[in-house]
C-alpha positions in Angstrom: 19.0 18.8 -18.7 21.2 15.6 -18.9 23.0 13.4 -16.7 25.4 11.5 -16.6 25.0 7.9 -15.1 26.5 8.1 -11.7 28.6 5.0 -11.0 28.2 3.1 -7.6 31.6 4.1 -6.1 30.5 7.5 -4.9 26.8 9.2 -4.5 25.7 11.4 -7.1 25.5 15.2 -6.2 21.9 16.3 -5.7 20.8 18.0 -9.2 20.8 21.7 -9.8 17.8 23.6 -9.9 14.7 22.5 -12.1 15.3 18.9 -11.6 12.7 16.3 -10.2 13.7 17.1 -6.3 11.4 18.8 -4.2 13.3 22.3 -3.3 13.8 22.5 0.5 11.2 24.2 3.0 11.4 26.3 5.5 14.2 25.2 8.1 15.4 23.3 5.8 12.8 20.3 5.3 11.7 18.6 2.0 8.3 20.1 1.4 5.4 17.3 1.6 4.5 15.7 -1.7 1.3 16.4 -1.7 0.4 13.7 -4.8 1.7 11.2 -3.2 -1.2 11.3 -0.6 -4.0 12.2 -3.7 -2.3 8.8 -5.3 -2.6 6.5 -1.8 -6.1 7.7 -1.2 -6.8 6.7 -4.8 -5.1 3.2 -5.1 -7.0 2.7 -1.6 -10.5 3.8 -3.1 -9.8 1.3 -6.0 -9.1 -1.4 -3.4 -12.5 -0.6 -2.3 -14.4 -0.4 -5.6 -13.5 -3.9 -5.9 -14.3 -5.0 -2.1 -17.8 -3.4 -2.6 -18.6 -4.2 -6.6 -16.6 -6.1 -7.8 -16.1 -9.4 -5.8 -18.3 -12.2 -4.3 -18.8 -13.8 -1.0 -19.6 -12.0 2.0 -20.3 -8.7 0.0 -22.7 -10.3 -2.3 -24.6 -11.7 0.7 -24.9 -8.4 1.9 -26.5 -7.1 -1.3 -28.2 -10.4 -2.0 -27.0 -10.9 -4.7 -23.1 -10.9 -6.7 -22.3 -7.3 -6.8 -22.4 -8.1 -11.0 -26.0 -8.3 -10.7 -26.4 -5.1 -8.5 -23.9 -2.5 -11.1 -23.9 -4.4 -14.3 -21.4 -1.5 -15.7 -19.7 -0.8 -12.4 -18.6 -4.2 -11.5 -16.5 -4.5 -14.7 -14.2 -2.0 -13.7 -14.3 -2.7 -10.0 -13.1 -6.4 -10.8 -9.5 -4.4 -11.7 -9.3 -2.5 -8.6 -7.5 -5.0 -6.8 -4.3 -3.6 -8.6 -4.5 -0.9 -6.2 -2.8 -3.2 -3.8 0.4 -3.0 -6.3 -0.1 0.5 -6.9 0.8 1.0 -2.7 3.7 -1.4 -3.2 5.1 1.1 -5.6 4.6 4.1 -3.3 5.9 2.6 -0.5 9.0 1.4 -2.1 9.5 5.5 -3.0 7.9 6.6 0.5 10.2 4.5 2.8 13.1 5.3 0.6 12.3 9.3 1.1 11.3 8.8 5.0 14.4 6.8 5.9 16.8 9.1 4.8 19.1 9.9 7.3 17.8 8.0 10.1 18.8 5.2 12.4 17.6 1.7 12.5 16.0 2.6 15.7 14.6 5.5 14.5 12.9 3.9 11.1 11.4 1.3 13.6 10.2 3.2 16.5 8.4 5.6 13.1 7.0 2.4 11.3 5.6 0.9 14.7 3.7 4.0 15.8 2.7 4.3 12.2 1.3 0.8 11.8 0.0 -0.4 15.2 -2.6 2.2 16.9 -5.0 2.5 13.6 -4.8 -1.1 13.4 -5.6 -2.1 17.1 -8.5 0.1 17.1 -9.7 -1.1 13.5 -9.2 -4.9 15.2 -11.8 -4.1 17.8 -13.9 -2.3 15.7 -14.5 -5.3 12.8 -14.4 -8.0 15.8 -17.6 -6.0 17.5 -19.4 -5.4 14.6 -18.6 -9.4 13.7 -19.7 -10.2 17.3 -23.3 -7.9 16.8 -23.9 -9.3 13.1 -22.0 -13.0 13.0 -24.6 -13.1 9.6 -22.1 -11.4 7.9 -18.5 -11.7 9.4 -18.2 -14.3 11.8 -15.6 -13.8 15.2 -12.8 -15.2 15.2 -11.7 -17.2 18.6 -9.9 -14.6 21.4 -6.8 -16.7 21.2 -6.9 -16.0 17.3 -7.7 -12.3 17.9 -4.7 -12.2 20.4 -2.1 -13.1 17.7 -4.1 -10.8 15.4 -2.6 -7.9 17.7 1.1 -8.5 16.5 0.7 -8.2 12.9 2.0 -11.9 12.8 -0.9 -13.7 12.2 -0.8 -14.9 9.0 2.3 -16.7 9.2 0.8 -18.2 12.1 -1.6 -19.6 10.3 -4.2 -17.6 12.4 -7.6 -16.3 11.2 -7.3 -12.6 9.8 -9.6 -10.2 11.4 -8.9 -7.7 8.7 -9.2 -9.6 5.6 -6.8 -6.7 4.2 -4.0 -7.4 6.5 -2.4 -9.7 4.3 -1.2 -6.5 2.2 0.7 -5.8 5.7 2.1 -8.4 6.4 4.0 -8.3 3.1 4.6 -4.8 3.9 6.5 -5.7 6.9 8.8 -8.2 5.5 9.6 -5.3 2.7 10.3 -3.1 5.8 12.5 -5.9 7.5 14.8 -6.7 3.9 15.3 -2.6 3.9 16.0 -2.2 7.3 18.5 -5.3 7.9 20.4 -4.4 4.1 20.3 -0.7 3.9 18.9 1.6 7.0 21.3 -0.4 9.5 23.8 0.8 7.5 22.9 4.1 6.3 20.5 5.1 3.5 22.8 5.5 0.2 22.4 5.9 -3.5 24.8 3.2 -3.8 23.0 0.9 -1.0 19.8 1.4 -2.4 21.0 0.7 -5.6 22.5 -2.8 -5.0 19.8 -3.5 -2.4 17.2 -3.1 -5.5 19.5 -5.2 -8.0 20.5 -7.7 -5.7 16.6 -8.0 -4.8 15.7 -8.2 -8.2 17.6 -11.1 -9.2 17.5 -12.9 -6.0 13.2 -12.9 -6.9 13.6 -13.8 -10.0 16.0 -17.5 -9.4 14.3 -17.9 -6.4 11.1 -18.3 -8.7 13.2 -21.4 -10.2 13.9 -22.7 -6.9 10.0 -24.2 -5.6 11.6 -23.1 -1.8 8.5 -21.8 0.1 11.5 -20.2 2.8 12.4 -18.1 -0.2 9.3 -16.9 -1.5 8.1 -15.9 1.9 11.4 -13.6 2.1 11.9 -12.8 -1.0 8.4 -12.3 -2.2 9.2 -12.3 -6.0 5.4 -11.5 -6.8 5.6 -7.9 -4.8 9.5 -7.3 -5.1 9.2 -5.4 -8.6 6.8 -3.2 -7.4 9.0 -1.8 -4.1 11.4 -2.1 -6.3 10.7 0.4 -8.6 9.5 2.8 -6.1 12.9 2.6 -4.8 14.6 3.6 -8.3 11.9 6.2 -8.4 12.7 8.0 -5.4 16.3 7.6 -6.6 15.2 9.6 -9.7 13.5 11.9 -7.5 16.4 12.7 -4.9 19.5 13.2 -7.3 18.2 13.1 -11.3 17.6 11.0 -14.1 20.0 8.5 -15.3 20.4 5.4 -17.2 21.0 3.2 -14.3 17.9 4.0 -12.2 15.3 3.8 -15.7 17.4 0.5 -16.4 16.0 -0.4 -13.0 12.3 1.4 -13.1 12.3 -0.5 -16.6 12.8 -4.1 -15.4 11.0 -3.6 -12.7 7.9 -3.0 -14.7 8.9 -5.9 -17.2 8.5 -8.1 -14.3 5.5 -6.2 -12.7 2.9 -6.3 -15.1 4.3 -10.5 -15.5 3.4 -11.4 -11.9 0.2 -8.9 -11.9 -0.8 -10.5 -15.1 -0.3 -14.3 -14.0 -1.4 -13.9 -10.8 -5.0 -11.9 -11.8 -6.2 -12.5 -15.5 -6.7 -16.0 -15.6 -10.7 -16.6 -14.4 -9.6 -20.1 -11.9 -6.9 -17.6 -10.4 -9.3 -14.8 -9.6 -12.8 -16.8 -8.6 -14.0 -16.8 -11.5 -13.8 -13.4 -12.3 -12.7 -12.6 -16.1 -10.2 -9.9 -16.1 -8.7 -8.7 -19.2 -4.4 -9.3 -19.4 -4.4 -5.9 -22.0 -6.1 -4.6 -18.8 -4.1 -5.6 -16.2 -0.9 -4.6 -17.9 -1.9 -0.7 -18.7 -3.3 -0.8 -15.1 0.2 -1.2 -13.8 1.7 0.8 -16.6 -0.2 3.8 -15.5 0.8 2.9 -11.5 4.5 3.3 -12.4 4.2 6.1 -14.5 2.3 8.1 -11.8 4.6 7.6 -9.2 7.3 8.4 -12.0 5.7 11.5 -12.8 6.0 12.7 -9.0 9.8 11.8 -9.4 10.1 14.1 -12.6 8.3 17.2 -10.6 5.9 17.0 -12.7 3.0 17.3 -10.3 4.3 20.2 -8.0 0.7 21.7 -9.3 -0.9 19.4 -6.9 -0.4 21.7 -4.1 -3.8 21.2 -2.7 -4.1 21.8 1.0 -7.2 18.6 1.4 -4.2 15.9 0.0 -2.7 16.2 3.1 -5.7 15.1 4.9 -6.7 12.5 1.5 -2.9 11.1 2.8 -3.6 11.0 6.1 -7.0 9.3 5.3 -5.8 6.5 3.5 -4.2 4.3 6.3 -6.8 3.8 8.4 -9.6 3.7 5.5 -8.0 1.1 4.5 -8.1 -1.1 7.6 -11.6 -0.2 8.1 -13.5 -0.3 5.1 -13.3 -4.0 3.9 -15.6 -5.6 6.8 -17.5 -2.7 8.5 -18.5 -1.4 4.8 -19.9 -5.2 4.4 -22.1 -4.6 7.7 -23.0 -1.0 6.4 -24.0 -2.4 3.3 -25.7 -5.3 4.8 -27.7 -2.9 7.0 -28.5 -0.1 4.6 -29.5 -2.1 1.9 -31.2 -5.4 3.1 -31.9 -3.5 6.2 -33.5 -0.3 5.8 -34.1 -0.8 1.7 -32.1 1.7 0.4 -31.4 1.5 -3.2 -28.0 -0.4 -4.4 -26.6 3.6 -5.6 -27.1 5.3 -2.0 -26.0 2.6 -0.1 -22.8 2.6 -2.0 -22.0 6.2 -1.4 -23.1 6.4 2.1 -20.8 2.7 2.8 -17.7 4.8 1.3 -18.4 8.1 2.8 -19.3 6.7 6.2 -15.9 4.7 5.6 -14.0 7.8 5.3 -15.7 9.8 7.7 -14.7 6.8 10.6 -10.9 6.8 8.6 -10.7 10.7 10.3 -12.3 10.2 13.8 -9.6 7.2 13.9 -6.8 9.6 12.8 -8.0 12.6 14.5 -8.5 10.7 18.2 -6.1 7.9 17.6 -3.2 8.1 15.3 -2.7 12.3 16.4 -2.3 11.9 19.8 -0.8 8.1 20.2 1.6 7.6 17.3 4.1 10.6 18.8 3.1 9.1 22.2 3.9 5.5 21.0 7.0 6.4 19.5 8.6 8.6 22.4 7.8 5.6 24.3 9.9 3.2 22.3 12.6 5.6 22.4 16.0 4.1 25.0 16.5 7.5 27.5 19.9 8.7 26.7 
């Protein structure tokens, strides 16, 4: 089916049947894409591949030796799953796109604090127990640092991170602030989004000429093509294909797989660590085209009732498997002497299995709590 390339005067129509948009549910709600949360729960698993094989420093003390040593093969695919950091940025440029659709400023922020902040307080405690039982292999950080650690602010205030992850938040926040202030506080358009995501672009790309540390921290011109081309995607998703929004998805990637490239190949840029640029660049070839290929409808198959919980996994898994998988590991293997293979599935599937008691006891019942609470009485 073709299309012809909306202009930025008016929004497009939604597309006919048998294009890329998910066909309404019941009551008239967007079913769930259920890939989405099978590809989040994998670009978090890749994140962790490389936390527990494929890095040094407090990992490698906790299996005695660099992770190389321990999975010869394993580690030289693990070194690349740091990308899966990139790979959220592009499904969170498409899955704030999609979830602030039609809603108020107040309403995106009430839904991205109770989304953010209960998983993370409790994952906060957690790592700064574990680091206060077993200072051998995370050390505690000072209670005024843990303090700030509680906002979310704590890397621009040049306080130690108790989730050695949380940097990944922190630019997700500022990406949540430039869409908020530019395009939910006015309404969530195709024409907004679209000059949001052009306007970003090139601002991150002269700012890169500019050596202003103001304007990389708000501009982040390292992350912006990634969010970027979520954006466009979910644009391709919502009303169709056109020229405008692949122009965009295209550049975006251009500029992608240059910043993932610069900032990861190169061994004095990565610890040492040899990473292959042919790599690196089909690595965030293939992270585009998934999220692409969830635009185009082409994985409604994955109707799988377990993605919802994969989805609902991945957040807190995240927080939570860096550090307390480096005590697990530390304990297992150095502790109790079980073999590099076991401890490495028992780390992840421990991981996972404290991801659900944290969304099951935490996230369930205090998010809705969290976010009625936030909400002004009429």
């Amino acid at each position: 089916m073709a299309f012809s390339p909306p202009t930025l005067d008016a929004v497009p129509a939604p597309p006919a049947a048998g294009t890329a948009t998910t066909p309404p549910a019941a009551g008239g709600r967007r079913s769930r894409l259920l890939a989405l949360d099978g590809l989040r729960l994998a670009a978090a698993l890749l994140v962790c591949l490389y936390h527990y094989a494929g890095r040094g420093g407090p990992v490698a003390a906790s299996w005695h030796q660099h992770p190389a040593h321990v999975f010869p093969s394993l580690s030289r695919v693990a070194v690349y799953g740091c990308l899966g950091v990139q790979f959220f940025f592009v499904i969170s440029g498409f899955v704030i796109c999609m979830s602030s659709w039609g809603r108020t400023l107040g309403d995106f922020f009430r839904s991205r604090v109770a989304r953010l902040y209960p998983a993370y307080w409790v994952a906060l405690v957690l790592v700064t127990a574990a680091a206060a039982a077993l200072p051998a292999v995370v050390h505690p950080v000072r209670l005024d640092e843990f303090l700030v650690n509680l906002t979310m602010l704590q890397q621009p205030m040049g306080a130690t991170r108790v989730l050695g992850v949380c940097w990944t938040l922190w630019v997700e926040v500022r990406f949540y602030a430039l869409f908020a202030l530019f395009v939910v506080a006015r309404g969530v358009t195709y024409r907004r989004v679209v000059l949001f995501a052009c306007v970003w672009t090139l601002a991150a790309v002269v700012c890169r000429t500019s050596g202003n540390e103001l304007t990389d921290q708000l501009l982040m011109p390292e992350y912006a093509p990634f969010f970027v081309g979520g954006l466009a995607l979910y644009l391709i998703h919502r009303f169709g294909s056109d020229l405008l929004l692949w122009g965009i998805v295209a550049v975006s990637w251009l500029l992608a797989q240059s910043e993932a490239t610069r900032g990861l190949w190169h061994p004095a840029a990565s610890g040492g660590v040899h990473r292959d640029p042919y790599v690196v660049v089909l690595i965030v070839t293939l992270a585009f085209a998934a999220v692409a290929a969830v635009a185009l409808g082409w994985t409604r198959w994955a109707s799988w009732p377990w993605l919802v919980t994969a989805g609902a996994l991945t957040y807190p898994f995240y927080l939570v498997h860096e550090h307390l998988g480096w005590f697990v590991i530390r304990v297992l293997h150095r502790g109790l002497g079980l073999p590099p293979w076991p401890t490495l599935a028992v780390t992840v599937l421990g991981m996972l299995l404290l991801a659900w008691l944290i969304h099951r006891f935490v996230e369930r019942p205090l998010g809705p709590r969290l976010r009625r609470a936030l909400k002004r009485p009429a």
